[in-house]
LOLOPA-410861 format. One line per field, with one value per residue (C-alpha): residue number from 0; x, y, z. Coordinates in nm, 3 decimals. Example, Ala and Ser with C-alpha at 12.3 -4.5 7.8 and 13.67 -1.06 7.14 Angstrom:
! LOLOPA-410861
seq = c(0_1)
x = c(1.230_1.367)
y = c(-0.450_-0.106)
z = c(0.780_0.714)
! end
This chain:
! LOLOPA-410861
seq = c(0_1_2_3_4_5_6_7_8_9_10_11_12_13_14_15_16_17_18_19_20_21_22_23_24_25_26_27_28_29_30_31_32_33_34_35_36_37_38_39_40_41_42_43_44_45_46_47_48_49_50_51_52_53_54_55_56_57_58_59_60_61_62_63_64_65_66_67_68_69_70_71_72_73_74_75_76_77_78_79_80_81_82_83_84_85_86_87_88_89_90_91_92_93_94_95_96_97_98_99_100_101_102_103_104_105_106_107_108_109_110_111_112_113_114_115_116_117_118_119_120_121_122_123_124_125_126_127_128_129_130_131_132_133_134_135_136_137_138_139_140_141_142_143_144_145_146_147_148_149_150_151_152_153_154_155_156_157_158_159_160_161_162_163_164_165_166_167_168_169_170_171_172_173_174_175_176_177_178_179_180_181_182_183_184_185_186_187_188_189_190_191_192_193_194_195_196_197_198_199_200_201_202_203_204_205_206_207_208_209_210_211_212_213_214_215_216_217_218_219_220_221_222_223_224_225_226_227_228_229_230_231_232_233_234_235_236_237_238_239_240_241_242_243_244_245_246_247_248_249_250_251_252_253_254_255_256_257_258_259_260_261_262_263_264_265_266_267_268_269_270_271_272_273_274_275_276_277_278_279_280_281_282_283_284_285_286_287_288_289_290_291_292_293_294_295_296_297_298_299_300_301_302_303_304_305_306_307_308_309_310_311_312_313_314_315_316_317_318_319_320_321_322_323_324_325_326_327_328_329_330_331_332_333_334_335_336_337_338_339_340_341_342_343_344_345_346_347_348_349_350_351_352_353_354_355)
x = c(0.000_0.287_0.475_0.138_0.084_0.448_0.437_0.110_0.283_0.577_0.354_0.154_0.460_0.603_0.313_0.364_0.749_0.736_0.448_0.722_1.009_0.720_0.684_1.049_1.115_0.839_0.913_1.317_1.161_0.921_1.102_1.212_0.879_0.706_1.014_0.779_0.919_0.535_0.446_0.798_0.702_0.386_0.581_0.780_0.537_0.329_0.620_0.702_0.378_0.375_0.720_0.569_0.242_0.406_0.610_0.287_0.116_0.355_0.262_-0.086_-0.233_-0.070_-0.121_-0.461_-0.339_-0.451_-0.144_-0.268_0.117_0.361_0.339_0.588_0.835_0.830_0.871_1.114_1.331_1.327_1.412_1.692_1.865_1.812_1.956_2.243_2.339_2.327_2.529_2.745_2.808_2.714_2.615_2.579_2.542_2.722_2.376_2.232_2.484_2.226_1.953_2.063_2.030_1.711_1.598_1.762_1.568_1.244_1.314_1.468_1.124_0.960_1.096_0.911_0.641_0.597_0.619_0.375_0.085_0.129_0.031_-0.272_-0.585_-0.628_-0.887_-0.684_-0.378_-0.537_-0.620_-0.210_-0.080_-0.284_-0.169_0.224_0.161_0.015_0.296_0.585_0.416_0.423_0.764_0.869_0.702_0.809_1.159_1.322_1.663_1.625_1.400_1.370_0.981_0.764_1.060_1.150_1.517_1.592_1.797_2.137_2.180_2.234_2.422_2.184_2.066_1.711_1.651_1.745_1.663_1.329_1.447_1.714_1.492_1.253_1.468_1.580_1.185_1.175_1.463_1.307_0.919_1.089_1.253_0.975_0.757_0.954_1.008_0.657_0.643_0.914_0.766_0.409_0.531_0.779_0.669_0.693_0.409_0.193_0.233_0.125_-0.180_-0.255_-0.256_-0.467_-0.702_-0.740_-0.474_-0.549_-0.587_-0.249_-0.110_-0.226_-0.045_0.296_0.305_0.487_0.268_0.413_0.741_0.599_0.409_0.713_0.964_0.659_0.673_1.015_1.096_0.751_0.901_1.237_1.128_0.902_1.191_1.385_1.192_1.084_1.441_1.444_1.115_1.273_1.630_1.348_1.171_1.418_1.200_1.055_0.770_0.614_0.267_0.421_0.692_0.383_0.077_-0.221_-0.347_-0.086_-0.133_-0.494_-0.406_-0.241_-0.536_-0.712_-0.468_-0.440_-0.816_-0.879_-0.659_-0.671_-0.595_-0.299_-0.237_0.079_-0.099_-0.362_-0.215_0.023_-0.276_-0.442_-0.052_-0.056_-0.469_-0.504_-0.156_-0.137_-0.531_-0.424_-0.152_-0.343_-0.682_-0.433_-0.234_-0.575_-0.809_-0.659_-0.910_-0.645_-0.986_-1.127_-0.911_-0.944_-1.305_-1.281_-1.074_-1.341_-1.596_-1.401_-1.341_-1.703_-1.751_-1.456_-1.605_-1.955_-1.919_-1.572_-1.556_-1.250_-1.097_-1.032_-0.800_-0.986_-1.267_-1.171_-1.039_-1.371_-1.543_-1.280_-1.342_-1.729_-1.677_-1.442_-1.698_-2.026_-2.213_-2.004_-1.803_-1.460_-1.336_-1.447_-1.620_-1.488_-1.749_-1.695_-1.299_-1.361_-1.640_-1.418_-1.095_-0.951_-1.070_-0.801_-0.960_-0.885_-0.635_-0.259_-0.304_-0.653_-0.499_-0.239_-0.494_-0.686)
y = c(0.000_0.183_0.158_0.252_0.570_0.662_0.613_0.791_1.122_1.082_1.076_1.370_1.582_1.486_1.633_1.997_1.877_1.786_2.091_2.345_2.212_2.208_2.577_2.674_2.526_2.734_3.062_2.979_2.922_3.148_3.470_3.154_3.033_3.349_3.567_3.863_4.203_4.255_3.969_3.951_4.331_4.207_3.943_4.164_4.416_4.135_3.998_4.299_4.312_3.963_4.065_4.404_4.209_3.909_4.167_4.353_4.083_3.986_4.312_4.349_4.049_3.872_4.111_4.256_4.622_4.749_4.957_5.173_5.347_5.124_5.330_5.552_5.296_5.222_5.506_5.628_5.318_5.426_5.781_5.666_5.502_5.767_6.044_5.810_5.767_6.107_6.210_5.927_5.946_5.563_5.432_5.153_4.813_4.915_5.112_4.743_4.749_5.028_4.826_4.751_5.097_5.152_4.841_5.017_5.343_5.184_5.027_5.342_5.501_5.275_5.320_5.665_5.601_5.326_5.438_5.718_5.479_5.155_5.303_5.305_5.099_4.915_5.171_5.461_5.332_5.336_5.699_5.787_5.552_5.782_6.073_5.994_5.881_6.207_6.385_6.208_6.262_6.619_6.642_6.441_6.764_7.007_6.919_7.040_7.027_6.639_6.441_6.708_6.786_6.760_6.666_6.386_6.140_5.946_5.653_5.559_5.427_5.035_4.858_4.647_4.486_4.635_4.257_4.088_4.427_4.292_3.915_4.033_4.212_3.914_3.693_4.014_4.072_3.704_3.657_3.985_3.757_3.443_3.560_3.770_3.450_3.258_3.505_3.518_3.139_3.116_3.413_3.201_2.915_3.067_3.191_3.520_3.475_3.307_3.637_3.861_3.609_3.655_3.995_3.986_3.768_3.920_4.188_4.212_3.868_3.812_4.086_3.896_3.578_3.768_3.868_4.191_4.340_4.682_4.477_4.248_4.496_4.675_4.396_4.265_4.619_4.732_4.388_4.450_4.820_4.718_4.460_4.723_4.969_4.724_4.623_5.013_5.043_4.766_4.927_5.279_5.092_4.932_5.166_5.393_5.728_5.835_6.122_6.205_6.068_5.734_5.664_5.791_5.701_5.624_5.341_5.129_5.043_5.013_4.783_4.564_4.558_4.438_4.136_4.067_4.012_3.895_3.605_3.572_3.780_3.639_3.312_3.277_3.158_3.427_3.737_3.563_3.483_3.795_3.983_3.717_3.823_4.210_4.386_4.144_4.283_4.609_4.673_4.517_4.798_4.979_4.940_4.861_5.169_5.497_5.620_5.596_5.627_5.285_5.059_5.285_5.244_4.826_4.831_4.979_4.788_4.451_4.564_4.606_4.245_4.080_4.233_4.117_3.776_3.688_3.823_3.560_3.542_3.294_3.061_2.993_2.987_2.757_2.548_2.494_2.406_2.157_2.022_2.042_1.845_1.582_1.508_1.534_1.640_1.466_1.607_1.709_1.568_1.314_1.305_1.192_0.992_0.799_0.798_0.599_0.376_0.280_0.248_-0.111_-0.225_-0.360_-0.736_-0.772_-0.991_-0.838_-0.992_-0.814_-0.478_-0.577_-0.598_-0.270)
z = c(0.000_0.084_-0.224_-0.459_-0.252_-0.323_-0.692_-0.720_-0.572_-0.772_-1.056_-0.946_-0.902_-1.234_-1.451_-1.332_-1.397_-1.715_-1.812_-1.657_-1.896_-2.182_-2.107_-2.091_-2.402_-2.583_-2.413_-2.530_-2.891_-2.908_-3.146_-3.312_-3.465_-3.440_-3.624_-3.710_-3.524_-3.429_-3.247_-3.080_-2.977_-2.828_-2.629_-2.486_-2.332_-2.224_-2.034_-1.899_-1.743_-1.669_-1.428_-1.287_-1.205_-1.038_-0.824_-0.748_-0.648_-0.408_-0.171_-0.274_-0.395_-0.031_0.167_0.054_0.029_-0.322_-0.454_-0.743_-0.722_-0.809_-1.127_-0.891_-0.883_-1.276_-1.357_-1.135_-1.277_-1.570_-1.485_-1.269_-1.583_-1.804_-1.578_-1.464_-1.837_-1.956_-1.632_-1.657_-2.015_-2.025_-2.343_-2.585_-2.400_-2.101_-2.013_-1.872_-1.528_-1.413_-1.422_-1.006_-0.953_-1.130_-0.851_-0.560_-0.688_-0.631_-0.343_-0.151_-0.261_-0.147_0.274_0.275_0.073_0.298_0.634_0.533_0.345_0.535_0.873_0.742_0.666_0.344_0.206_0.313_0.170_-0.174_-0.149_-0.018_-0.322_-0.542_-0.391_-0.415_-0.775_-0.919_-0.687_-0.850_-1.209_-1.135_-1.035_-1.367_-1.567_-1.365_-1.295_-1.590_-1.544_-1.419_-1.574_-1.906_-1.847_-2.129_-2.328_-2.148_-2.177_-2.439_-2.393_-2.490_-2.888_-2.816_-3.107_-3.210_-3.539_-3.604_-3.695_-3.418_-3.105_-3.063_-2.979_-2.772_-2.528_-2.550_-2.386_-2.127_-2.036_-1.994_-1.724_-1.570_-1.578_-1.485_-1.177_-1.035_-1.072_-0.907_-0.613_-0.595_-0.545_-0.225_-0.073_-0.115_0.046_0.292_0.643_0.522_0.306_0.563_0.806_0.460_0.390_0.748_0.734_0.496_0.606_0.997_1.042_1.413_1.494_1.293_1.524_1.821_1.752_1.724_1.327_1.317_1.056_0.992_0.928_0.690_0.502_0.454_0.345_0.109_-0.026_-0.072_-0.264_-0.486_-0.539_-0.680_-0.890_-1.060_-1.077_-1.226_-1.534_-1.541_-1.665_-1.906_-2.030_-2.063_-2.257_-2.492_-2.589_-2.605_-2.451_-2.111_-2.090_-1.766_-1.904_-1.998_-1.728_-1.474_-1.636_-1.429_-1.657_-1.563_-1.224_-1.369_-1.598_-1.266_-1.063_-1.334_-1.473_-1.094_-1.102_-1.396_-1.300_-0.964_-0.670_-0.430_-0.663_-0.873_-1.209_-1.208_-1.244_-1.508_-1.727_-1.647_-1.786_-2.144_-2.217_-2.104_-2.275_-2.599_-2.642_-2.540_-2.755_-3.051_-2.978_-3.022_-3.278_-3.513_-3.386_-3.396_-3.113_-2.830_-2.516_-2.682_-2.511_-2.182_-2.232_-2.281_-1.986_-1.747_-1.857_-1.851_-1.502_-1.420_-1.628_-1.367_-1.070_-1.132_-1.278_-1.168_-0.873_-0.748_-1.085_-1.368_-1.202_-0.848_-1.051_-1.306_-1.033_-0.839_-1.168_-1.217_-0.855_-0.922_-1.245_-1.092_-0.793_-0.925_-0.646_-0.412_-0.132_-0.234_0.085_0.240_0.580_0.889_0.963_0.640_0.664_1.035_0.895_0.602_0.823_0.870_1.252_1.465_1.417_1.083_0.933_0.820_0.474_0.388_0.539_0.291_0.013_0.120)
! end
C-alpha cells in the first residue's frame, strides 16, 4: 500500500514537472517560430507586465493592500537610468549594469512612501498611493533640469541589429518575468508569506499571535518596489523614450489591478494569465483603432464584467469548476465519519490490510 501511494505522488509531481520544462522550451523558442518584429514586440510588453504584475502581487495580492502606485516605482526606474546615463556618459550596452540601480531606486522610494501609506488601513492606503503617484508625475514635468519635463530622456543608442533588437529584449523581459515569478512562489510558500496572507485575512488577529505586521508589510513592499523599478528600466532601454505621461501614467497600475483580477488575486498563475490576455489585447486595440480612449473604455468595462461575474478570478474559478466536475455532487473531501467507517478495525487480518 505503501509503495502505490508513493508512486502515485511521484507521478503527481512529475506532470507539473514535465508541463514546466514544456513551457520553458516554448518561451526559449518562441522569437524563433514566431520571427515577425510585431508579435515579438507584443511578447515583450506582455512579459514585462507579466514581471511588474508578479512583483505587485507579491505586496498586494498577499497582503490585501490594493497599490494603485507602483506606477511611482516604474517610472522612477526608468528615470533613474536615463539620468544616470546622460550624467554618466554611459552608453551603448554598457547602459544594462544600471539596471541595479534603477531596482535600488524603487526600493529606496519605497521606505518613505511606505512608512507614510502603510500606517494606514487598506482603504486609506489606496487613497495615499494615489496621492504619491500624481505627486511624483508632477515632479517628472516640472523638474526640468532632471528628468527634461515635457521633453522627457531618451535613452542611450544600443548597437543592435534592427533585426534581431526585438528578440534580444525578449529573452531580457523574460529573465526579468521568470525571476519575479519565481520570487513570488518562495515568498508564497515561505513563512513570510503566511504572516502577509494573514494579514490579509485578519490583520489584528495576525497581530495577536505575534506577526509583526508593519514589518511584513514593509519587506513585502520594498521587494515589490524594486522589482518594478527594475523592469521600469528595461522598459525605458526598450523603448528607447521616457515622458512624464508614460513613465507615470495612471493606466498602468490600472491595468495591474485588473490582470491581478482577472486572473486571480494572491495566486501565482492568475495574475500571469491575467498579464498574457489584457496587454497582448491592449496593444493590438491599439495598434488597429486609432481612437487611443477605446481601449481605456474596454478596460473599465471589462473591469465592471470581472467584478460582477468573476468576482475571485479565472484561475480559483476555473479550479472549483474543475473540482465540481471531478466530484459530481459529491463532497470534495471526504467526511470523517466515512474515513472511520471505512478504516480497517483492529480485528482484521494483516493480509486483507495488505490488500486494502
Amino acid at each position: 500500500m505503501k509503495v502505490i501511494v508513493k508512486g502515485t505522488v511521484s507521478g503527481q509531481r512529475a506532470v507539473p514537472a514535465a508541463a514546466l520544462v514544456v513551457l520553458a522550451a516554448l518561451a526559449a523558442a518562441f522569437p524563433v517560430i514566431f520571427s515577425s518584429p510585431v508579435v515579438t514586440n507584443y511578447a515583450v510588453y506582455a512579459l514585462i507586465f507579466v514581471a511588474v504584475v508578479s512583483a505587485w502581487n507579491v505586496f498586494s495580492g498577499f497582503s490585501g493592500y490594493i497599490s494603485l502606485g507602483h506606477a511611482v516605482f516604474f517610472g522612477s526606474g526608468a528615470y533613474a537610468v536615463g539620468i544616470a546615463a546622460k550624467d554618466w556618459h554611459i552608453t551603448g550596452t554598457g547602459v544594462f549594469a544600471l539596471l541595479p540601480l534603477a531596482a535600488a531606486v524603487g526600493a529606496v522610494i519605497a521606505v518613505p512612501f511606505g512608512l507614510i501609506a502603510l500606517r494606514v488601513r487598506r482603504h486609506t492606503f489606496i487613497v495615499i498611493t494615489i496621492a504619491v503617484f500624481f505627486i511624483f508625475q508632477l515632479m517628472a514635468f516640472n523638474l526640468n533640469s532632471f528628468t527634461g519635463g515635457t521633453i522627457g530622456m531618451s535613452a542611450p543608442f544600443l548597437p543592435w541589429s534592427p533585426t534581431t533588437f526585438n528578440d534580444r529584449f525578449y529573452y531580457i523581459t523574460l529573465a526579468c518575468a521568470t525571476g519575479a515569478v519565481v520570487m513570488a512562489v518562495l515568498i508564497r510558500r515561505s513563512r513570510f508569506g503566511l504572516q502577509l496572507r494573514a494579514i490579509r485575512d485578519d490583520e489584528d488577529r495576525a497581530r495577536g499571535l505575534g506577526v509583526r505586521a508593519m514589518r511584513v508589510k514593509m519587506t513585502a513592499f520594498v521587494l515589490s518596489a524594486a522589482v518594478t523599478g527594475l523592469v521600469g528600466g528595461v522598459w525605458f532601454l526598450y523603448l528607447t523614450q521616457v515622458l512624464p505621461q508614460s513613465g507615470f501614467d495612471p493606466l498602468f497600475d490600472l491595468s495591474l489591478v485588473l490582470m491581478a483580477f482577472l486572473g486571480g488575486l494572491g495566486t501565482i498563475t492568475g495574475p500571469i494569465i491575467g498579464a498574457l490576455i489584457i496587454e497582448p489585447g491592449q496593444l493590438y486595440l491599439t495598434i488597429k483603432y486609432t481612437n487611443g480612449y477605446l481601449s481605456e473604455i474596454l478596460l473599465g468595462a471589462l473591469f465592471l464584467l470581472i467584478v460582477l461575474f468573476v468576482p475571485r478570478g479565472l484561475v480559483p474559478t476555473a479550479g472549483e469548476w474543475i473540482r465540481r466536475l471531478r466530484t459530481r455532487g459529491r463532497p470534495a473531501v471526504t467526511p470523517a465519519t466515512t474515513a472511520a467507517a471505512a478504516a480497517p478495525q483492529p480485528s482484521e487480518s494483516p493480509a486483507r490490510e495488505a490488500r486494502t
